[in-house]
N, C-alpha and C positions, 0 to 999 in steps of 0.2 A: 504493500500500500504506500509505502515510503517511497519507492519508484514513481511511482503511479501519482503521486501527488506532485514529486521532481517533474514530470514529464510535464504534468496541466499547467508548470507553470510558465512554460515558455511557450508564447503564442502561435510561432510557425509550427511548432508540433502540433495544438493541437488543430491548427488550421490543417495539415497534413494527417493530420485522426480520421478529422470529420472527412475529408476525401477519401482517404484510404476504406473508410467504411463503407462509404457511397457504391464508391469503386467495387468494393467484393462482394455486397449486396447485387449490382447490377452483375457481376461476371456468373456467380452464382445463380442468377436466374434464367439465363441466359446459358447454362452451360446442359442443366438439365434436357432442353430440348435438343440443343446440338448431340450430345453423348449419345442420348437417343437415337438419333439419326448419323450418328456414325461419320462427325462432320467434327468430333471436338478440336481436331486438330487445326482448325481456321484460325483459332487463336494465337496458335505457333506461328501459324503464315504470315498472318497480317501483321506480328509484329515484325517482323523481320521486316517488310515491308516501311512498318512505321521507323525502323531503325536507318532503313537507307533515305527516307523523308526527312529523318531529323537529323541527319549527317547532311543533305544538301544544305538543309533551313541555317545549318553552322557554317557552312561556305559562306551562304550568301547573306547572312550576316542577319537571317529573317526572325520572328518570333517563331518559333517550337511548334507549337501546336496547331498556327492558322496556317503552319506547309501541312503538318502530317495530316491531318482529320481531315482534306477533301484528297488526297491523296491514300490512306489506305481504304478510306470509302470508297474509289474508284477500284480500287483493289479488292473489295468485297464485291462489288458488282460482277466484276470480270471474271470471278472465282465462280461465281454463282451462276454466271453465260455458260464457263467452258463445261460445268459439270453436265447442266441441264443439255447442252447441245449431243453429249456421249461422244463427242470425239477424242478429248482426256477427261482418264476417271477423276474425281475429284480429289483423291491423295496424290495423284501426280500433277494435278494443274498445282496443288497448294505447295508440292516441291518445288518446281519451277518459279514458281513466282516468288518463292521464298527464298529459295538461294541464289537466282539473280538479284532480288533485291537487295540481301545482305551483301551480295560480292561488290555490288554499286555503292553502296553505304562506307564499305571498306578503301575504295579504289577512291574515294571523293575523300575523305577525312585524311588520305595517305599522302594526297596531292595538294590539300589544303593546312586544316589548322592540323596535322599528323594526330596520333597516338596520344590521348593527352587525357587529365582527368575525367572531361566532359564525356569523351568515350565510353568510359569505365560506365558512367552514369548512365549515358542509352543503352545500353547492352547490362547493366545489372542493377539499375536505378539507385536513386538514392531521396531520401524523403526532404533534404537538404536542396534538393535539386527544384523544385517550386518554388516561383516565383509566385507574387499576388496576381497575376494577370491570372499565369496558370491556375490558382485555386479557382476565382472566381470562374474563368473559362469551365472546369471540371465541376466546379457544383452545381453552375446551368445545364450541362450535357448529361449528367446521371440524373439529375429531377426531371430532364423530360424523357430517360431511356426508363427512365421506372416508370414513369408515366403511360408511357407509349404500351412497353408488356402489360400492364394491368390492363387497360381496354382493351388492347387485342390477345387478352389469355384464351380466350374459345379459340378461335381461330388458328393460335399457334398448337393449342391442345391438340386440334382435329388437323393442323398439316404435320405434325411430330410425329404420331401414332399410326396414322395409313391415312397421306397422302393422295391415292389414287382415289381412294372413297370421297375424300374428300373434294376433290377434283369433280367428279360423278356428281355430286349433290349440288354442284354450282357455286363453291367455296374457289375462292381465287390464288390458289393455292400458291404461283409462281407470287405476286404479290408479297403473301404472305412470308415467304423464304425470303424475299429481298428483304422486308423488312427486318426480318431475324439478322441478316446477314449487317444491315446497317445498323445496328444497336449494338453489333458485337464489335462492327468495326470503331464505332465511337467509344465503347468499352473498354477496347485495345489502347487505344489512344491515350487516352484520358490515363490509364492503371500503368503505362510505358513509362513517365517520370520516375514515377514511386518503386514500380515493380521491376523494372527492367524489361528490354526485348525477351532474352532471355528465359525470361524466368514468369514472365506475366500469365501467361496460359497455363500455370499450377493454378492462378484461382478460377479458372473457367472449369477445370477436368476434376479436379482433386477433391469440391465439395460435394461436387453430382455423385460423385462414385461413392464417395462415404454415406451420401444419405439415403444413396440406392440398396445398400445393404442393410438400411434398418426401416426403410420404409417402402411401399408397395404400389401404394397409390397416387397419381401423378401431382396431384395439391400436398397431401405430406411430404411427396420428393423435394418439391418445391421449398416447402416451409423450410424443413429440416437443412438441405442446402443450404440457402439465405442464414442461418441461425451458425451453422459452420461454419460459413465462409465468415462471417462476420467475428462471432469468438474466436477463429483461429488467427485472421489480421490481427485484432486486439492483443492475444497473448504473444504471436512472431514480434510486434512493435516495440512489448515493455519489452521481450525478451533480446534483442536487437540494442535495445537504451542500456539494459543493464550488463548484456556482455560487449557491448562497442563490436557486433557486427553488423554486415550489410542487412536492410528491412526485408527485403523481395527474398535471398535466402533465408534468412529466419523465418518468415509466412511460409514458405514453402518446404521447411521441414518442419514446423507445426504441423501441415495440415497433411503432411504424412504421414507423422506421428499418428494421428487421428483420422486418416484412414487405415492405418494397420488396426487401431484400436476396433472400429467398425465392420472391419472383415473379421476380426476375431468374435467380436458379440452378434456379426449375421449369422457366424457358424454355429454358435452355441443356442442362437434362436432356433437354427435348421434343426440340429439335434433334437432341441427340446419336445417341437411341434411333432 
């Protein structure tokens, strides 16, 4: 609690709390449906993605976030073209696009401002790394991506789980995927300061899975997710402040930790039932 009280009292902390929470609450809801559909891995893509946007935005001297967020949005789109068209499957559009964009990311920062801390921070964040534009930019962008999934939760329910039916009944299915696809990309975005390229798409994958093994039903996947993803940032953050390591690895060996936990108590559910 002594930590914890150290932490609230420096403002950019908890100006980077309140995000950080924002952030794993939206990745979290957002991941359930992706997992589902066999798609979690767009997370991974798009940051790399946002990783080569944010290495030009440092060339050319730009704000961070107004290159990457219409640039990996185009990049969610175009993920969302190649899979739907069947020409590449969607784990190989999401390679491609992913490691040409990181090799861009690399070839531009090596030619310009080189290897240098700022790096370190797009590729493994750092909570130190927000600016006041950035907060305010990211606390507009997850109150309307949380916004956005509440109204359209029918609709994502019924394209997650079959699609084709869904399609049949006169539901706008492709719509409805772009949308998913844009909320994850501004997701991405937004979680890349803090979390890193990196490492950002452990909170999209890592709470879906945990809560999939203790819950059945697509609203308690949901809950329980969101409730994970949230206490595990919380605990990676003091844990992070109080051993002086990076935030985005400490969230994301928290929330492993607790997924181990949760594969152990699904088994002992299995058993019991």
């Amino acid at each position: 609690m002594s930590i914890l009280r150290e932490m609230l009292s420096y403002a950019f902390l908890v100006r980077a709390l309140v995000v950080g929470v924002l952030v794993s609450l939206c990745a979290a809801l957002l991941g359930v449906p992706l997992v589902l559909k066999r798609y979690s891995m767009i997370g991974d893509g798009l940051s790399h993605v946002g990783f080569g946007a944010l290495a030009v935005a440092a060339a050319l001297n730009a704000a961070p976030l107004s290159v990457a967020i219409p640039v990996v949005v185009a990049a969610a789109f175009l993920l969302l073209r190649l899979s739907s068209s069947g020409r590449i499957r969607g784990d190989a559009a999401i390679a491609v696009i992913s490691t040409g964009s990181l090799a861009l990311g690399v070839i531009v920062l090596s030619v310009t401002t080189g290897m240098n801390t700022e790096t370190g921070n797009y590729l493994f964040g750092s909570i130190l790394a927000m600016s006041d534009s950035d907060v305010r930019l990211s606390l507009g962008i997850t109150a309307a991506v949380l916004l956005l999934f509440v109204i359209f939760y029918n609709p994502i329910f019924a394209v997650t789980f079959d699609e084709t039916f869904a399609r049949a009944t006169g539901a706008r299915a492709g719509a409805y995927n772009a949308l998913l696809s844009l909320l994850t990309a501004l997701t991405v975005v937004v979680g890349m300061r803090m979390m890193g390229a990196l490492l950002i798409s452990g909170l999209v994958i890592f709470p879906a899975l945990s809560a999939m093994r203790l819950c059945r039903r697509f609203r308690h996947v949901i809950i329980c997710a969101s409730a994970v993803s949230v206490a595990c940032f919380a605990a990676g953050t003091v844990a992070s402040y109080a051993l002086a390591i990076p935030t985005g690895a400490s969230v994301v060996c928290v929330n492993i930790l607790v997924l181990l936990c949760c594969f152990g108590a699904g088994r002992l559910k299995e058993r019991g039932s």
